[in-house]
C-alpha positions in Angstrom: 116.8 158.2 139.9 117.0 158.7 136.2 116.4 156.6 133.1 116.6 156.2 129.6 113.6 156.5 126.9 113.9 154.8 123.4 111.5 156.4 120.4 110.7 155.5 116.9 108.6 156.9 114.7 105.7 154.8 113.7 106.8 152.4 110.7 110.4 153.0 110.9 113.0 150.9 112.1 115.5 153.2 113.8 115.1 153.9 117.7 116.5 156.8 119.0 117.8 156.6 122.9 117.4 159.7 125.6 119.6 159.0 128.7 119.5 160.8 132.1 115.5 161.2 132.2 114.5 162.2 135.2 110.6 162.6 134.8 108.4 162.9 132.0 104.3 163.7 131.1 102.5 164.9 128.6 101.2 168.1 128.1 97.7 169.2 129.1 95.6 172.2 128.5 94.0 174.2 131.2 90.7 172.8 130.1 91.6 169.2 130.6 92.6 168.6 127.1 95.3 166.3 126.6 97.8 167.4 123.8 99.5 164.4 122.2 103.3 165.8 123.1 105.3 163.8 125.4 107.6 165.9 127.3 110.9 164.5 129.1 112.5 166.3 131.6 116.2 165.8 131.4 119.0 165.4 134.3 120.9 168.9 132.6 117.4 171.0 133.2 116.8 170.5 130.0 113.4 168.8 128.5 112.2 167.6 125.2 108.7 167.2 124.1 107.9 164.7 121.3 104.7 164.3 119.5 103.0 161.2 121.1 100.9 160.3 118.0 103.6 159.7 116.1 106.3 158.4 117.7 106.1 154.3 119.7 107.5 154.8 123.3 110.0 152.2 125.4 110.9 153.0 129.0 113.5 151.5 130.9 113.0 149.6 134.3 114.5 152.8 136.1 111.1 154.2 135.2 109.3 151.5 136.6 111.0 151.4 140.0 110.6 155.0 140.4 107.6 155.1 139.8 106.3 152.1 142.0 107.9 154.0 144.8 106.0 157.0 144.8 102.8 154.9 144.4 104.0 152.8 147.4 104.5 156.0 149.1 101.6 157.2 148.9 99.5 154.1 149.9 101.5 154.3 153.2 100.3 158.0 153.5 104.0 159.7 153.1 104.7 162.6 151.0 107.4 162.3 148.5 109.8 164.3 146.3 
């Protein structure tokens, strides 16, 4: 299932709008250390990572669907994808 991510940058007006997301995160150091870069992962292979600090997020319901089902797979005790 894919989805589409708007982002502005903090104080301006103008959304930008990523279609075809098929998973995203952020990116984290091999000490535990969050960096403040959110990476999408894009339907073409592709992915873009975008400074999370700086930028104000809005996911569609795609995202929220796919994710419930993973969670809802896993409290049943199935493996996903």
């Amino acid at each position: 299932m894919t989805y589409t991510v708007k982002y502005r940058k903090l104080g301006s007006w103008f959304w930008h709008k990523v279609k075809q997301v098929y998973g995203d995160t952020f990116i984290e150091t091999d000490k535990g250390v969050i960096l403040a870069m959110r990476v999408l992962f894009l339907e073409d292979k592709s992915r873009m990572e975008i400074p999370m600090f700086q930028h104000v997020f809005k996911y569609s319901k795609e995202r929220f669907y796919d994710m419930k089902k993973d969670v809802d797979a896993e409290i049943a005790g199935k493996k996903t994808n």
